[in-house]
C-alpha positions in Angstrom: 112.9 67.9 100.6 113.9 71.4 99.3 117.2 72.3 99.1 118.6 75.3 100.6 118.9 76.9 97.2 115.9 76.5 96.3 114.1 77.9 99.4 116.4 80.9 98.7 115.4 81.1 95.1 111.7 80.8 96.1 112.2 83.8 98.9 114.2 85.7 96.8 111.3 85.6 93.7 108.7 86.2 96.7 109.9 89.4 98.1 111.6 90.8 94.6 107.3 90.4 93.6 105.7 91.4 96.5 108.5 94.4 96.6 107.0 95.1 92.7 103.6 94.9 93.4 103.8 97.6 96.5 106.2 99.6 95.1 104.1 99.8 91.7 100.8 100.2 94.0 102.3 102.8 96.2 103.5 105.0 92.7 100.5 104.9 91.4 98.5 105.9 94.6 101.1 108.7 95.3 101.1 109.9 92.0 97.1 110.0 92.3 97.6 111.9 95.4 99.9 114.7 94.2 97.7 115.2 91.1 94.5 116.2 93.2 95.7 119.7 93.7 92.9 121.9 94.1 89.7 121.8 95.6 86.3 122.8 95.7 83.0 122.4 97.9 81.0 119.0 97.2 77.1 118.6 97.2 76.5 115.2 97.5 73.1 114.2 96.3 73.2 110.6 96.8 74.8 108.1 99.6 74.6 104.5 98.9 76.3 101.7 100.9 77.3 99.1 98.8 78.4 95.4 99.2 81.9 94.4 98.4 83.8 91.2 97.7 84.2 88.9 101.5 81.2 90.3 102.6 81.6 93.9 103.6 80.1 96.7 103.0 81.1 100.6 101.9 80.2 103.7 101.3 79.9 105.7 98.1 79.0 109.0 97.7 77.7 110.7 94.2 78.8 114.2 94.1 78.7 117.7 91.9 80.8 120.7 92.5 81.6 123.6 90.7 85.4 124.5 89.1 86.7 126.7 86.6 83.5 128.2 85.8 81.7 124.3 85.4 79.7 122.3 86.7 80.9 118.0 87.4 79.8 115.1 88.7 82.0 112.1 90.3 81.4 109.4 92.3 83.8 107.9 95.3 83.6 104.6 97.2 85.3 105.8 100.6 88.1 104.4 101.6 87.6 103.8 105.1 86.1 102.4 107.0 84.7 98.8 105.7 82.0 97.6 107.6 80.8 93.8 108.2 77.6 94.3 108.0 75.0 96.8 106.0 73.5 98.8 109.2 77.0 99.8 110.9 77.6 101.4 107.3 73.9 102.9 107.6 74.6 104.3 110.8 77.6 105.9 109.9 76.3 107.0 106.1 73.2 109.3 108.5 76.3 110.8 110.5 78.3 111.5 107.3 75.0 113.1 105.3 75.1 116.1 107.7 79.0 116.8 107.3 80.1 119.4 104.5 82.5 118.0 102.2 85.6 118.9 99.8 86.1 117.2 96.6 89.7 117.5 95.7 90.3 116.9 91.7 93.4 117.2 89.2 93.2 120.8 87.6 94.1 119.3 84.6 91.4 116.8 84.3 89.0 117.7 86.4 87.4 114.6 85.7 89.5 112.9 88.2 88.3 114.0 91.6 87.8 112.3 94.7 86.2 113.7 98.4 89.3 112.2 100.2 92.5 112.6 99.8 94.5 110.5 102.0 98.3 110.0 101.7 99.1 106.2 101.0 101.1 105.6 104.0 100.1 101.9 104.4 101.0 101.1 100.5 104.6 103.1 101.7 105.3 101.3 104.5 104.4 97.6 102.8 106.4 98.6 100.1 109.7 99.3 102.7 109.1 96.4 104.2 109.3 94.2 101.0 112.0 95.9 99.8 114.2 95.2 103.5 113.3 92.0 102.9 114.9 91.8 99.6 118.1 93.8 100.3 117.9 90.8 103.4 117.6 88.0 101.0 120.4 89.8 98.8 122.5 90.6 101.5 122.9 86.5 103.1 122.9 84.9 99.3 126.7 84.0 100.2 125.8 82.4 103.7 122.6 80.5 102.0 125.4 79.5 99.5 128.0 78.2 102.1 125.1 75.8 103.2 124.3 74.8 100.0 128.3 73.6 99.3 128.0 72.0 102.7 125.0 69.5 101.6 
């Protein structure tokens, strides 16, 4: 059986991770969001719904737009939505061909560009979440500890 220390020790090392990982994810996303300052008007000359790992599907767009006096290319896989299967991505591919569309990119590289730019609220929110859970396991170590010199 495991002893209450070591069930502490294992949540303890799960949540200081999972804190990590979000925390890492969420500054790299926000930073990637801040640096995609300025903004220009896309033509996309190619849609293409592509299959991704567990069987869903996406969307990517392949894109040129015009800034500081050049012409670039990018491609984007669209965040949302994922579909589950390839003719609910279809369908919603013909509705998104007719919309006009932004491409937001970096002024400094310009090579980094993307045609959404969507805040990373859900990488935030995990990342609090972990990190409660932490400042929780922190916070009780001397109650886990009482049990533990009670055994």
């Amino acid at each position: 059986m495991l002893s209450p220390k070591r069930f502490y020790q294992f949540l303890l090392l799960a949540a200081g991770g999972l804190s990590l990982y979000f925390t890492l994810s969420f500054g790299f996303s926000f930073f990637h969001y801040l640096s995609l300052r300025d903004q220009a008007q896309a033509q996309i000359f190619r849609w293409e719904v592509v299959e991704l790992k567990g069987d869903r599907f996406g969307i990517k767009a392949d894109y040129s737009f015009r800034a500081q006096n050049k012409d670039w290319e990018g491609a984007y896989l669209l965040k949302d939505p994922y579909y589950l299967n390839e003719f609910a991505a279809l369908s919603d591919l013909k509705k998104m061909a007719k919309q006009e569309w932004t491409v937001w990119f970096n002024p400094n590289n310009i090579q980094e560009s993307a045609i959404e730019k969507k805040f990373p609220l859900s990488l935030l929110i995990k990342s609090l979440i972990c990190c409660v859970l932490l400042i929780y396991f922190l916070f009780f170590k001397t109650k886990i500890q009482k049990l533990d010199a009670l055994n």
